[in-house]
C-alpha positions as a Markdown table, in Angstrom:
| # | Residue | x | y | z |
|---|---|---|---|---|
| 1 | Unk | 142.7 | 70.1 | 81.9 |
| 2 | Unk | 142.3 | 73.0 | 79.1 |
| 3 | Unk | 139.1 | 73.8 | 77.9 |
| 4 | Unk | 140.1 | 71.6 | 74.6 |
| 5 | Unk | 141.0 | 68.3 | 76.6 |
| 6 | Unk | 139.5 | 66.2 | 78.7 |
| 7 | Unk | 141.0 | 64.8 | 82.6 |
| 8 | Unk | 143.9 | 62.8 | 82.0 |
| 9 | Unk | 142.0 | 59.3 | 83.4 |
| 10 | Unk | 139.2 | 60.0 | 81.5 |
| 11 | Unk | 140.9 | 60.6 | 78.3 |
| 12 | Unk | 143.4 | 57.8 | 79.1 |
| 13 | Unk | 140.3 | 55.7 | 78.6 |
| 14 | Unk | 139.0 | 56.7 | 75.7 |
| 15 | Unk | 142.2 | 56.8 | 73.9 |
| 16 | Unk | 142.5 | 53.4 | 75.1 |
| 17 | Unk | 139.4 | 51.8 | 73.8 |
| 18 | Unk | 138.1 | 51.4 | 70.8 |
| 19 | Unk | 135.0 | 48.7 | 72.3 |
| 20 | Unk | 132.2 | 50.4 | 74.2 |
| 21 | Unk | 131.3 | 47.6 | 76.4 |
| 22 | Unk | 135.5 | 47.8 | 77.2 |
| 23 | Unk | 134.9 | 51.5 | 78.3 |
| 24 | Unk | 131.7 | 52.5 | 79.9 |
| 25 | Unk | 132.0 | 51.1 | 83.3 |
| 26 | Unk | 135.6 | 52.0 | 84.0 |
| 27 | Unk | 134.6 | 55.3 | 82.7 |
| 28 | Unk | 131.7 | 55.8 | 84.7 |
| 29 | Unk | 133.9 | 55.9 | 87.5 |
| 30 | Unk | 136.3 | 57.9 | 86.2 |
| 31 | Unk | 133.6 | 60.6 | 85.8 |
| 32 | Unk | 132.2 | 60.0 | 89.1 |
| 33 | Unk | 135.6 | 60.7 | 90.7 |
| 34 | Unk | 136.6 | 63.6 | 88.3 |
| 35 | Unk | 133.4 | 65.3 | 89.1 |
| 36 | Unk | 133.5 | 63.9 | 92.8 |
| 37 | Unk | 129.7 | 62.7 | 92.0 |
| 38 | Unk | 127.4 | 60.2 | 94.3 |
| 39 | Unk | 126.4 | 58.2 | 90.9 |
| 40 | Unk | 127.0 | 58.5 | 87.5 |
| 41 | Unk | 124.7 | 56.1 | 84.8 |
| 42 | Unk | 124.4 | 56.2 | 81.3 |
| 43 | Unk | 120.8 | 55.7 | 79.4 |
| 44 | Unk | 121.2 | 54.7 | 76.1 |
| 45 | Unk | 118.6 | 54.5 | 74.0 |
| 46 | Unk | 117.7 | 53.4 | 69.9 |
| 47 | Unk | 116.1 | 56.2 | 68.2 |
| 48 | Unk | 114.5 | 54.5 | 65.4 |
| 49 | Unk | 113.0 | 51.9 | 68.1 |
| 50 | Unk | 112.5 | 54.4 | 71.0 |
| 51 | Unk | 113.9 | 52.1 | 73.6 |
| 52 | Unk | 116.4 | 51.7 | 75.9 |
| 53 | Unk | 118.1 | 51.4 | 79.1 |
| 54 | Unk | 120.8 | 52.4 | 81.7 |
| 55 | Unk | 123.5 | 50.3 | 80.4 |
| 56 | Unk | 125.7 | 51.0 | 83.0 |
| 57 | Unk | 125.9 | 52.9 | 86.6 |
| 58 | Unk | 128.2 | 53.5 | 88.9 |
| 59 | Unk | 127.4 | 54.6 | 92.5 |
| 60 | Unk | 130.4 | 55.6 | 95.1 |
| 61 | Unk | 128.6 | 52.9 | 97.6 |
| 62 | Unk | 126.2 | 50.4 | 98.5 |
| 63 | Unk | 124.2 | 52.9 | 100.0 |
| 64 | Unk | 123.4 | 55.0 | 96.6 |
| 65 | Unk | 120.8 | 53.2 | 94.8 |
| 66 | Unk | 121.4 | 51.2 | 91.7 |
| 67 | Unk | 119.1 | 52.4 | 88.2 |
| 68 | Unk | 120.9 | 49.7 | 86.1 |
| 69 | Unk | 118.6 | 48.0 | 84.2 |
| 70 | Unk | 119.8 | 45.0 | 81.5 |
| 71 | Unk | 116.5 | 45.1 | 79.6 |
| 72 | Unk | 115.3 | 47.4 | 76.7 |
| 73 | Unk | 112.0 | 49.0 | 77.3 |
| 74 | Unk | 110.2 | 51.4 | 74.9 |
| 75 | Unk | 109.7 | 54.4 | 76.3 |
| 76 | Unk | 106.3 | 54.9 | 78.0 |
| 77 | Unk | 103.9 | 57.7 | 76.0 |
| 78 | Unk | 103.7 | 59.3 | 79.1 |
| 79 | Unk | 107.6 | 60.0 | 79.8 |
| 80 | Unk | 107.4 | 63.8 | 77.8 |
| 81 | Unk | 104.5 | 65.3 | 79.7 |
| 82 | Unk | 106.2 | 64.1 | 83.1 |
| 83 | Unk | 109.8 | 64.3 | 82.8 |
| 84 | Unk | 110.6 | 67.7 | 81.6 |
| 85 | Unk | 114.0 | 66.6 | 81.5 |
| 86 | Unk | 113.8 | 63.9 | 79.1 |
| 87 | Unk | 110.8 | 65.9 | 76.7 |
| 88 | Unk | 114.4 | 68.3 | 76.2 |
| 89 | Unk | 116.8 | 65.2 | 75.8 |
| 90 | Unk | 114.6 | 64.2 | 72.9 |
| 91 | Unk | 114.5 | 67.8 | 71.7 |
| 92 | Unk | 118.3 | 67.6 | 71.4 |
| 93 | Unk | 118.5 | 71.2 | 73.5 |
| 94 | Unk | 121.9 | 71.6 | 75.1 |
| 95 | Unk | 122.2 | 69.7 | 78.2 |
| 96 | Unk | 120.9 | 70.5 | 81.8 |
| 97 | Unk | 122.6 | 71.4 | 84.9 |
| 98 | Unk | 120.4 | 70.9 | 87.9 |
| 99 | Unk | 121.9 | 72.5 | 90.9 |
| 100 | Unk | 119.0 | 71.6 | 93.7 |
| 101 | Unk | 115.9 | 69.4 | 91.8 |
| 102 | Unk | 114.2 | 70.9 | 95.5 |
| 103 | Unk | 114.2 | 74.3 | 94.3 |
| 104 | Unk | 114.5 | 74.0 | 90.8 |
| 105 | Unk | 112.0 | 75.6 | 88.0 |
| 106 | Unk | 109.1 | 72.9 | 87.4 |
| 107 | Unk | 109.5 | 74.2 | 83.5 |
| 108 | Unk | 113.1 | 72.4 | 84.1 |
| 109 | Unk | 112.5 | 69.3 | 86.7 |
| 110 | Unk | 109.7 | 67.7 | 88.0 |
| 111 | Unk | 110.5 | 67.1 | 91.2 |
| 112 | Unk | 108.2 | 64.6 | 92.5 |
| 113 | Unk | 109.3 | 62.5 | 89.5 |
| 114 | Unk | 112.8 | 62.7 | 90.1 |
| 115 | Unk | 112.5 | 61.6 | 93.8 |
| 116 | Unk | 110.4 | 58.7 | 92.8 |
| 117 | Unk | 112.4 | 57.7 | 90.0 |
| 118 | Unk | 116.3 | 58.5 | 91.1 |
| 119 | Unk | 116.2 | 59.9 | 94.6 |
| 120 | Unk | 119.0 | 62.6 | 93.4 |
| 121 | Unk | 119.6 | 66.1 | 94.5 |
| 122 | Unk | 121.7 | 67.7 | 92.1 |
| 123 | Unk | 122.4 | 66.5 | 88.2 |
| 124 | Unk | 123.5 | 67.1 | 84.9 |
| 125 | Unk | 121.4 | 65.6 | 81.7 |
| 126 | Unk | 123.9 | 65.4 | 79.1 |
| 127 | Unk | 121.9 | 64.6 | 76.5 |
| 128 | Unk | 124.0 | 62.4 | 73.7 |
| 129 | Unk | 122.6 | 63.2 | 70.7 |
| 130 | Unk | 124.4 | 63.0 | 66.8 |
| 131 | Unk | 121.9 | 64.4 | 63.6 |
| 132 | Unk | 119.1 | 65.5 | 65.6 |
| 133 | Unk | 118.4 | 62.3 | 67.4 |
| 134 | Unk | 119.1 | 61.2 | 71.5 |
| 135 | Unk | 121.5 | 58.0 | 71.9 |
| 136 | Unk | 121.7 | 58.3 | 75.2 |
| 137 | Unk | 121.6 | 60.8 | 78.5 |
| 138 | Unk | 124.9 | 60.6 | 80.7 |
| 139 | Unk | 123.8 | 61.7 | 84.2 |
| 140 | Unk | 126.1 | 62.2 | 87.5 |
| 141 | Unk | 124.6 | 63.1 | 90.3 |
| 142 | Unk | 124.9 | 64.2 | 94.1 |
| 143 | Unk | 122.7 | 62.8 | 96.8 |
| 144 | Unk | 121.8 | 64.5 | 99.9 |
| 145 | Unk | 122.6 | 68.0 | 99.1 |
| 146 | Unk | 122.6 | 70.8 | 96.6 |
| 147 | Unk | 125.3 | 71.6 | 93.7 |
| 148 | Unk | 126.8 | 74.3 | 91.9 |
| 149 | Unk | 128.2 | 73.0 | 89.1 |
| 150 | Unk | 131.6 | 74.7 | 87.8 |
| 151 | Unk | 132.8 | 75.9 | 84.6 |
| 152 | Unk | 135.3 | 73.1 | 85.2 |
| 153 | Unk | 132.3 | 70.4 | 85.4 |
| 154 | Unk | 130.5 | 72.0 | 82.4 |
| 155 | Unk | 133.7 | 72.3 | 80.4 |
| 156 | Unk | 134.0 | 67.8 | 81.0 |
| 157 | Unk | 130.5 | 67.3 | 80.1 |
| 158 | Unk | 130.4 | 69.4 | 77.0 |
| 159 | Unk | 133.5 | 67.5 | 75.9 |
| 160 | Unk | 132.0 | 63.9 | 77.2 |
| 161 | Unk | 129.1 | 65.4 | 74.9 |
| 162 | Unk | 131.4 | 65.1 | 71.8 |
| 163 | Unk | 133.6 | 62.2 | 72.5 |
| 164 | Unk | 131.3 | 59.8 | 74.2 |
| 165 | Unk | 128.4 | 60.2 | 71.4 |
| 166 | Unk | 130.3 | 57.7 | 68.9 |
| 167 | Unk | 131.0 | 55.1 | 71.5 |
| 168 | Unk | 127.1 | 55.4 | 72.3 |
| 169 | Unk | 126.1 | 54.9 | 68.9 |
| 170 | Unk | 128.5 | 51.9 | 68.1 |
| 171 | Unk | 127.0 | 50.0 | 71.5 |
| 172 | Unk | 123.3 | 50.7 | 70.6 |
| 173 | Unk | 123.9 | 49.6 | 67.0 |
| 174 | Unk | 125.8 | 46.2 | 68.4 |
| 175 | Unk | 122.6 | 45.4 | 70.5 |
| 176 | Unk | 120.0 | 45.9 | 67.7 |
């Protein structure tokens, strides 16, 4: 991979498709192994309505827990003063690499929240966002320990960032 392209499987895949239902599952995957994650899901989310869901997730076993969710919700009033992490999705600020959520700056994570809610250790928010509005939040994760996430990692996600975005779009436009 050059800084410019994307892992061969995952760019395989979106070369492939052209369908985001098609995609986002096997691609999940591929990002979980490429970033050799615990869990990798993907909120999407309609900005005119303000809801959404995790539309897909993909766990590397049984024993990771499952945030799928197949209906829309609107998003609760609450979720800006509480999840730090989401108030900055919806901001559209560059994306967040959390390398311990036990350590991290509560500015950044809250981490009561995040053990309620996901149960994760380490993450990145890549926030989805086209126009100054958040489609969606791709997140992998690591379970049971802290992570530094590489150039290598960053350099994927910022790329996902780009290339993932329309395929977001198109799905949350097909469910509306």
């Amino acid at each position: 991979m050059t800084s410019t392209s994307l892992p061969e499987s995952i760019q395989t895949l979106l070369d492939r498709h052209t369908e985001p239902v098609e995609i986002f599952a096997d691609l999940l995957a591929a990002i979980g192994s490429v970033l050799q994650c615990d869990r990798c899901f993907l909120y999407v989310r309609n900005p005119q309505t303000e809801m959404g869901k995790v539309a897909f997730c993909w766990r590397r076993n049984s024993e990771i827990p499952d945030v799928h969710n197949a209906d829309w919700e609107t998003q609760p009033q609450w979720l800006t003063q509480k999840d730090p992490l989401y108030a900055a999705a919806l901001r559209t600020e560059p994306s967040v690499y959390v390398e311990d959520v036990e350590t991290a700056s509560s500015d950044v994570v809250n981490r009561e929240f995040e053990q309620q809610q996901f149960g994760h250790r380490a993450l990145i928010h890549a926030h989805l966002c086209l126009d100054g509005q958040l489609w969606g939040i791709l997140q992998p994760c690591i379970f049971g320990s802290q992570r530094v996430w590489s150039e290598f990692d960053r350099a994927v996600i910022t790329l996902l960032e780009t290339q993932l975005t329309p395929f977001v779009i198109t799905y949350v436009k097909s469910c509306s």
